[in-house]
N, C-alpha and C positions, 0 to 999 in steps of 0.2 A: 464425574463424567470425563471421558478420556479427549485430548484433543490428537489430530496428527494434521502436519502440517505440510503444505501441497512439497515443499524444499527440506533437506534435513540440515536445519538452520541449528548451528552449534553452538548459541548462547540462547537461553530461553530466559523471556520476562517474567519477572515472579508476581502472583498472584497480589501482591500488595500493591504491585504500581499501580492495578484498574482502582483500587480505595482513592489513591494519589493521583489520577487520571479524573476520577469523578467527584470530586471535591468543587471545580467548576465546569460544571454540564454546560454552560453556554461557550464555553473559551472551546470546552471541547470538540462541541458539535461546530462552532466556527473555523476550529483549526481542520476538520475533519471536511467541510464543506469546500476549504483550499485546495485542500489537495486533491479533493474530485476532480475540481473545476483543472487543475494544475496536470492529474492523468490525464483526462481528457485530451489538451494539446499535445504531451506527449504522443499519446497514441498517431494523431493524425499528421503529427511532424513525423512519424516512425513510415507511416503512408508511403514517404516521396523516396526514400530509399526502396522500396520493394517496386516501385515501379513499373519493373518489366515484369513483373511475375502478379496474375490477381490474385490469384489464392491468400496469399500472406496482405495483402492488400485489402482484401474481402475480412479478414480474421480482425486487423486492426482495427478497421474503419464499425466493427461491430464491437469492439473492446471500445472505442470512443464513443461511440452512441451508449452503451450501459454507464460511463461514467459519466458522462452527460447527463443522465437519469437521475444519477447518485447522487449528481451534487445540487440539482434541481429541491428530489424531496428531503436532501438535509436541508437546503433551503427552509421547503414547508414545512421539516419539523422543528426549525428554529421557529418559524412565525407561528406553528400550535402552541408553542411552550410560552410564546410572548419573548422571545430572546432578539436581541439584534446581531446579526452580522458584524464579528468584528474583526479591527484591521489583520493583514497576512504576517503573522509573526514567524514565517517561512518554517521550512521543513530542514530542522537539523540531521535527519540522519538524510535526505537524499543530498545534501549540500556536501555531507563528508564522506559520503561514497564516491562523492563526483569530484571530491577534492582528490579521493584512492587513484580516479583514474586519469585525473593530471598528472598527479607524482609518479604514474606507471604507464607507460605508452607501450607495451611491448606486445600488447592485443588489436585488432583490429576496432577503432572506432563504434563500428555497429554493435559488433560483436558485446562489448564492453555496456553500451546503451541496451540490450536486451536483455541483458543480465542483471544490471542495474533494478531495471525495470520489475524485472522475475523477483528480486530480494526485497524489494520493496513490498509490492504486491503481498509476498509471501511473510513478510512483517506485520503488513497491515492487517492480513486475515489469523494470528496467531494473536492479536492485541484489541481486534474484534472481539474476537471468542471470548478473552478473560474479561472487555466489557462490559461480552452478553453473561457471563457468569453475576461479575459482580453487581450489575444492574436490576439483578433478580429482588435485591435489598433495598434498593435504592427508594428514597419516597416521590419521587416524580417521575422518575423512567420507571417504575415495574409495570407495565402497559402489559398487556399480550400484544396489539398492535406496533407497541416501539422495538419491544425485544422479537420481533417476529422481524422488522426491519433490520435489526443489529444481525437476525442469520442470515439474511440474504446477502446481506453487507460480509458478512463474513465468505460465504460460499462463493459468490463473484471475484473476490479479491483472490481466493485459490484457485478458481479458472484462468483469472488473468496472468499472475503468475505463472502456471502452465504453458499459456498461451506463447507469453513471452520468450519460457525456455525452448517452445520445441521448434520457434521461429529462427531464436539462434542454432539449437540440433539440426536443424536441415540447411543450413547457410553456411556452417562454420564447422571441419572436422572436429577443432580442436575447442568445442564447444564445452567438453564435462569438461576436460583438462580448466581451460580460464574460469569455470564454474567453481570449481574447487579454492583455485584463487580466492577467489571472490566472497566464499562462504567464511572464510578465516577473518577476511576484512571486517564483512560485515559484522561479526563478532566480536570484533575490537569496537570499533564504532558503536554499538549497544552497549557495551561497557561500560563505554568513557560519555555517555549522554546521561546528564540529571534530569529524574523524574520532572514532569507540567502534566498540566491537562491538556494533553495533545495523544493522538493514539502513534507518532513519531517525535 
């Protein structure tokens, strides 16, 4: 089955990290329920920036209502599985993207934060999919109900991605340009990240 991914992201995850990812399904869905809950506010801190404009306002505050959503039913599909919630072992790659845009200041703030945002997103839904792939095996996730969850979970996170790009394309000329940057980055940074049961 072929995948394509919403960004043309230049370092791809090999097929064996989702074996190495689901090794533990509770660490995973916990680390996976963070970073719902963790888009979420992003989106709605992104909110107070577009301010004078609803449109981008309207897009947002509808990208934090779906992760809102997301992080809700990994919630309840930790509590069907019998799993707890466990602590925020934080997100290494948006830590090191956000470390990219310390050591680089030569973009505009916002700018930098939507695209951030875009590569993330568009991570997330490239490391879904090999998930939903390798879950198919699994003896506790091959559900139709969970892997029917894993594609939504997957198609959401390339909308959002989207979302985030075309909010930078209509704000920022020089949008593909720091895009481009940024696709290099984040390739180094997957590189240099050892496998967990985390989908980042």
């Amino acid at each position: 089955m072929s995948f394509k991914p919403p960004l043309p992201l230049r370092a791809w995850t090999p097929p064996e990290w989702a074996d190495a990812a689901l090794k533990d399904p509770e660490g995973l869905l916990s680390d996976h329920a963070h970073n719902e809950k963790k888009a979420t506010l992003t989106a709605l801190s992104l909110v107070h920036a577009f301010s004078d404009d609803n449109r981008p306002a309207i897009l947002l505050s509808r990208l934090a209502e779906e992760e809102a959503q997301h992080f809700r039913r990994v919630l309840e599909a930790l509590e069907a599985f019998g799993w707890k919630l466990r602590p925020d072992r934080g997100n290494r790659h948006a830590q090191a993207l956000l470390a990219a845009k310390d050591r680089d200041r030569g973009a505009d703030p916002l700018l930098d934060r939507l695209l951030i945002g875009s590569l993330i997103e568009a991570r997330s839904c490239e490391r879904l999919w090999l998930i939903e792939q390798a879950a198919q095996g699994h003896a506790e996730l091959a559900n139709p109900q969970w892997l029917a969850f894993l594609l939504e979970l997957e198609r959401c996170e390339a909308g959002h991605a989207l979302t985030y790009l075309r909010l930078a394309q209509e704000r920022f000329p020089d949008a593909d340009s720091r895009m481009d940057w940024w696709l290099d980055r984040e390739a180094e940074v997957v590189a240099g990240l050892a496998w967990r049961s985390a989908v980042h």
